[in-house]
Every structure is written in structure tokens, then in C-alpha cells.
VOBA-1610 file (N, C-alpha, C; in pm, whole numbers, padded with zeros to 5 digits, always signed):
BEGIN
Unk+09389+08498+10098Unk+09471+08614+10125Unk+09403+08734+10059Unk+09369+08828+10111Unk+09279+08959+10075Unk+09436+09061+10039Unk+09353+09140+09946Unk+09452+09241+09878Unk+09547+09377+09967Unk+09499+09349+10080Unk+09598+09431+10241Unk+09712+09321+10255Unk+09670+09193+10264Unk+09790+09094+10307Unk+09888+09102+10191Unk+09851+09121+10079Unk+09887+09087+09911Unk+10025+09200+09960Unk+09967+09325+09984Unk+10065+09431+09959Unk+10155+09442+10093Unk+10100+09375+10225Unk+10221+09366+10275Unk+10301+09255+10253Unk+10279+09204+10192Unk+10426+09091+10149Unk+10461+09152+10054Unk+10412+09224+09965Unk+10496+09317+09842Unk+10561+09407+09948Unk+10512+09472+10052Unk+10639+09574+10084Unk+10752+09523+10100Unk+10724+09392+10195Unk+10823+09319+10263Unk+10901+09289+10131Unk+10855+09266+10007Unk+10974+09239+09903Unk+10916+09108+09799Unk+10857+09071+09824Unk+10740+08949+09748Unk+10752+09022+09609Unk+10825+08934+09502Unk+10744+08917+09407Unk+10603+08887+09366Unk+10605+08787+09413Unk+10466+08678+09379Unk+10364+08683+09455Unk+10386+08822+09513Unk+10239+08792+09631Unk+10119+08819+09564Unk+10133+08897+09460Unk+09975+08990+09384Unk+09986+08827+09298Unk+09999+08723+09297Unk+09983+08614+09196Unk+09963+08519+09257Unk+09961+08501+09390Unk+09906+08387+09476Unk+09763+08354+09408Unk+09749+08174+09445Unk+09610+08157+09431Unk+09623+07981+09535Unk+09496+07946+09469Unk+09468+07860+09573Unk+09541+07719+09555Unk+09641+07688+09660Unk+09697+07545+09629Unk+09821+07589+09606Unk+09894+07716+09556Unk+10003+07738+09469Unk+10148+07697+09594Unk+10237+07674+09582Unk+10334+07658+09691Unk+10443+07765+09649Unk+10426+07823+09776Unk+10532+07990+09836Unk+10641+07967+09929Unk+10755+08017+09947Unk+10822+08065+10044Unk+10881+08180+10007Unk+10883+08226+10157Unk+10913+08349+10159Unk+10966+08410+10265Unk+11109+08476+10249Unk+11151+08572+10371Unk+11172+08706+10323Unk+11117+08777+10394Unk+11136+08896+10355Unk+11187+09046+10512Unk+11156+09148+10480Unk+11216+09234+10555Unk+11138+09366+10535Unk+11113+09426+10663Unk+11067+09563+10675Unk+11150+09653+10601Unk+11110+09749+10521Unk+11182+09872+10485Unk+11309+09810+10382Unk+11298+09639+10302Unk+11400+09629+10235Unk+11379+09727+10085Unk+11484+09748+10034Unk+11489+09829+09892Unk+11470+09800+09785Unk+11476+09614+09794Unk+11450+09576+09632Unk+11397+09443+09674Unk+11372+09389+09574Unk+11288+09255+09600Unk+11377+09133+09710Unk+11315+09029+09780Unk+11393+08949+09874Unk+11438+08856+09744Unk+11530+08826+09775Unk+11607+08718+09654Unk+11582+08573+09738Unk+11514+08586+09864Unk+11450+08503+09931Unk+11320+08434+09883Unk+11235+08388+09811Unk+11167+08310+09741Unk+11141+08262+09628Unk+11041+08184+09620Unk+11018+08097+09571Unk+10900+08052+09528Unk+10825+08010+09398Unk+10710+07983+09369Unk+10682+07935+09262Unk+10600+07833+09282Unk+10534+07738+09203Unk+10344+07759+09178Unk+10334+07770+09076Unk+10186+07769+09061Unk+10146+07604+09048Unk+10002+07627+09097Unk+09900+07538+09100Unk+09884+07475+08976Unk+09903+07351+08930Unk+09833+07272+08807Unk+09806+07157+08782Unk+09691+07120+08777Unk+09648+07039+08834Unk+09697+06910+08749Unk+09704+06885+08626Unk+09786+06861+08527Unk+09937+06802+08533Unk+10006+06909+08638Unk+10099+06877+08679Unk+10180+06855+08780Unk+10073+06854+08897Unk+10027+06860+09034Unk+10122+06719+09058Unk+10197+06744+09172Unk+10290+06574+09166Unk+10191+06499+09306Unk+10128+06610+09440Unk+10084+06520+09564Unk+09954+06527+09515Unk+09873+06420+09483Unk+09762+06444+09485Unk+09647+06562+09497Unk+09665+06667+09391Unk+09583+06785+09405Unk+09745+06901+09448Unk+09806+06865+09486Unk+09920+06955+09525Unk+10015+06951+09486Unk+10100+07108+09419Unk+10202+07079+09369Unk+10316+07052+09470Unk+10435+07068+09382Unk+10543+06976+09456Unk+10612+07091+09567Unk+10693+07010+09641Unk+10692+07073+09735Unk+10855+07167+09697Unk+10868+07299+09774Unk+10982+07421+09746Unk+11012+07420+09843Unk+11215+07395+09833Unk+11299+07445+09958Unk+11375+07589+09885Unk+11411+07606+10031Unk+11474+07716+10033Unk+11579+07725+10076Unk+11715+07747+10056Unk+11833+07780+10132Unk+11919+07834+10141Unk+11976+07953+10210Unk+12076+08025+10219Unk+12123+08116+10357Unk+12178+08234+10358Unk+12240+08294+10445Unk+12119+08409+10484Unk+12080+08425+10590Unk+12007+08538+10574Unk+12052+08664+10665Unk+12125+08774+10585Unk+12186+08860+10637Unk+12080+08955+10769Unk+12176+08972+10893Unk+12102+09059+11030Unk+12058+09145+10946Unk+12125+09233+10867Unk+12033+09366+10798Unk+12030+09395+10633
//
């Protein structure tokens, strides 16, 4: 992910997008023109240490209501 993709998921509302790296497990919904961060994700960093799938960390759900606007 190059530092253009980085900042459009920050517009969209991403915390964690400027902290991505390789392997790390994300979700994410976000929204054009929202005002404050999406209370929509989720993230786990990479460690290998503590990595549960072989080389990969464990896996992130997500669930809730996601309002039309």
C-alpha cells in the first residue's frame, strides 16, 4: 500500500491506515466526507511470536449496524 492509498483510507476515517504493514490483519468500513474516525475497524499487528496461522495473525470480525448516512 503506497502513501496515496494510506491517506485515502485516512480520509475515509482509518485510524490505522498510516500503520499498516506486511501480514498485519485490517477491517475496515469507512465513508466519503465522514467527520470523525469510522468506529468501523479493526486491527491487529503482525507478530510473528504471536502469530496463531502459521506466519499469520489471527483472524478479525467485525459487526454492527452500518448507518445509510
Amino acid at each position: 500500500m503506497n502513501d496515496k492509498i494510506r491517506m485515502i483510507f485516512s480520509n475515509l476515517g482509518s485510524s490505522y491506515a498510516n500503520q499498516l504493514g506486511f501480514r498485519d490483519s485490517w477491517v475496515f468500513l469507512g465513508a466519503k466526507d465522514l467527520k470523525s474516525k469510522s468506529p468501523f475497524e479493526q486491527f491487529l499487528k503482525n507478530n510473528p511470536e504471536t502469530n496463531k496461522y502459521e506466519g499469520w495473525p489471527e483472524l478479525l470480525e467485525l459487526e454492527g449496524c452500518v448507518p445509510r448516512k
